[in-house]
N, C-alpha and C positions, 0 to 999 in steps of 0.2 A: 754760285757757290758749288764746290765740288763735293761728293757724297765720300765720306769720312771712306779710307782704305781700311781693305780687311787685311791684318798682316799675322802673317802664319807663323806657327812654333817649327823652327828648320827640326827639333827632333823628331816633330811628329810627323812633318812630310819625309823623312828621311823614314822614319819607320814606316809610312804608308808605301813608301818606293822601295823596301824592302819584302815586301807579301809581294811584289810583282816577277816575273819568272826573268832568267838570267838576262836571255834578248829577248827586248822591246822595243815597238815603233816608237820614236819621237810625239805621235798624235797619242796613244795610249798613255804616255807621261803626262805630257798637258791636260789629257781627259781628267787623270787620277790628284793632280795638283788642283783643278778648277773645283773636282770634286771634293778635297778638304776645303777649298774656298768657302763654295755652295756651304758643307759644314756647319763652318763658322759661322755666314751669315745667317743661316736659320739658326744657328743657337744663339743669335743678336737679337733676332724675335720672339723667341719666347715668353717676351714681354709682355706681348700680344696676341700670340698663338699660343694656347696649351699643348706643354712641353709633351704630352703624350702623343698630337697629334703632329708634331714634328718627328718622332721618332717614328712613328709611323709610315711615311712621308721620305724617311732617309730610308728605312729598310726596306723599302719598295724599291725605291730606286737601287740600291747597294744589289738588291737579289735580280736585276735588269743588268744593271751593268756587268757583274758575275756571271748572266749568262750571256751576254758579249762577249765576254771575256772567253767564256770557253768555247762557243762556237767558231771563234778563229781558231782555238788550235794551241 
């Protein structure tokens, strides 16, 4: 049995692809796409996880990737 898809709102990845700078790598997209995946799937768990400790959890990561993000440039 395959594990149920997580299927994205195209408005919200289109607005997540819009906070990104005019040129971008093809890997920087797919980063920022997996990363509303990711998203999603933690907020599938919340079930099980207290929802504080996922936000927690995304804002760590969001402030990681933000500074990748500016260290390229």
């Amino acid at each position: 049995m395959f594990p149920e898809e997580i299927l994205l709102d195209k408005n919200q990845v289109l607005a997540s692809l819009n906070e990104l700078p005019d040129r971008v790598s093809s890997e920087d997209l797919i980063e920022r796409i997996l990363f509303i995946k990711l998203i999603e799937s933690r907020l599938r768990e919340t079930a099980v996880t207290p929802h504080k400790q996922v936000m927690q959890e995304l804002r760590a990561l969001k402030q990681k990737k933000l500074a990748e993000l500016e260290k390229r440039g």
